[in-house]
C-alpha positions as CSV (number, residue, x, y, z in Angstrom):
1,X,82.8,92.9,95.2
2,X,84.7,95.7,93.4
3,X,87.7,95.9,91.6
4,X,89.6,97.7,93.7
5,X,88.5,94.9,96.7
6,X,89.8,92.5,94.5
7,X,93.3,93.8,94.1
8,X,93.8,93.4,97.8
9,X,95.7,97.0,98.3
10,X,98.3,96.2,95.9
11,X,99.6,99.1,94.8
12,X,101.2,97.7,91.1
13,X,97.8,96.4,90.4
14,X,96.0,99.1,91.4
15,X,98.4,101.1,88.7
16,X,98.0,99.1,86.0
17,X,94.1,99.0,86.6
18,X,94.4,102.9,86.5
19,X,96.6,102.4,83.4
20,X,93.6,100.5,81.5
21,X,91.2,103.0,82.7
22,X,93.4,106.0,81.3
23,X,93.8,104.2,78.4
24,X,89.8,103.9,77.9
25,X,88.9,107.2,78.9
26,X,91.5,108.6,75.8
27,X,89.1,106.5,73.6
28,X,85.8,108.2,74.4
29,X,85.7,111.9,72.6
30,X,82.7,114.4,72.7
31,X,80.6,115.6,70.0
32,X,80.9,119.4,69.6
33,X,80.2,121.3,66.2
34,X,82.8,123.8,67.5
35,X,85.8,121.8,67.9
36,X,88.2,121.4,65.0
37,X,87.6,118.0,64.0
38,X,84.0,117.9,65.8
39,X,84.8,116.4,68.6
40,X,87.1,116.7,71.7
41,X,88.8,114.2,74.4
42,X,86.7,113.3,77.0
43,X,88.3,115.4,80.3
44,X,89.0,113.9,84.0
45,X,86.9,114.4,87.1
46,X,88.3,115.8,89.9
47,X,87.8,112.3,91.4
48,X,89.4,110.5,88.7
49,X,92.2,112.5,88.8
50,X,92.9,112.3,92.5
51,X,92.0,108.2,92.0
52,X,94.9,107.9,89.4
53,X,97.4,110.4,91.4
54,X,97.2,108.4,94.9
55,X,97.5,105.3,92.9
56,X,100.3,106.2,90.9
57,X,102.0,107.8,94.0
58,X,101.3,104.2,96.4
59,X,103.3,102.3,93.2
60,X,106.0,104.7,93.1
61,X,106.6,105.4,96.6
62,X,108.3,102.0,97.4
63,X,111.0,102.5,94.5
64,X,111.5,106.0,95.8
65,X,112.5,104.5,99.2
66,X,114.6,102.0,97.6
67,X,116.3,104.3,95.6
68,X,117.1,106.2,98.5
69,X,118.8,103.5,100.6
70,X,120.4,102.2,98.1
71,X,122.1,105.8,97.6
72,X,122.8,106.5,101.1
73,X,124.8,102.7,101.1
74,X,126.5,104.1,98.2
75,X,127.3,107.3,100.1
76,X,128.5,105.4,103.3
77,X,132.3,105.0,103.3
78,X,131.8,101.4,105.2
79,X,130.4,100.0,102.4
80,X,133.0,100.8,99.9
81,X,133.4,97.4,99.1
82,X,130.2,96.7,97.7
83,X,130.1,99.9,95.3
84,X,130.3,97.9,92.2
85,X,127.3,95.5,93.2
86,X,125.2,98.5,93.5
């Protein structure tokens, strides 16, 4: 089963999963005799890239949404009242 199956769609696991893996990719550099210190950073796929991006967006989208509401509540003259619980 892979890691991913695992998580169960989850999108804050699934972003801090993508977190460790950023973090060990910046570990692994590239031997080059050309590069100032004779070595560069390993780059990102096109893959990896899209992987981290849709699983950073899934995490972030739900606090987007809440943000929203919770702004639109704040905007809503009915709801005066509650203004300084928000």
């Amino acid at each position: 089963m892979s890691r991913v199956a695992e998580m169960g769609g989850r999108p804050q696991d699934m972003c801090e999963f993508l977190m460790q893996a950023v973090q060990k990719k910046e570990l692994h550099h590239i031997a080059d005799p050309n590069a100032p210190k004779g070595q560069y950073l390993a780059d990102y796929s096109k893959r990896e890239r899209d992987t981290i991006y849709v699983g950073m967006k899934n995490a972030v989208s739900p606090l987007r949404v809440t943000l929203r509401l919770i702004s639109a509540i704040i905007d809503n003259p009915k709801y005066n009242k509650f203004n300084p619980m928000l």
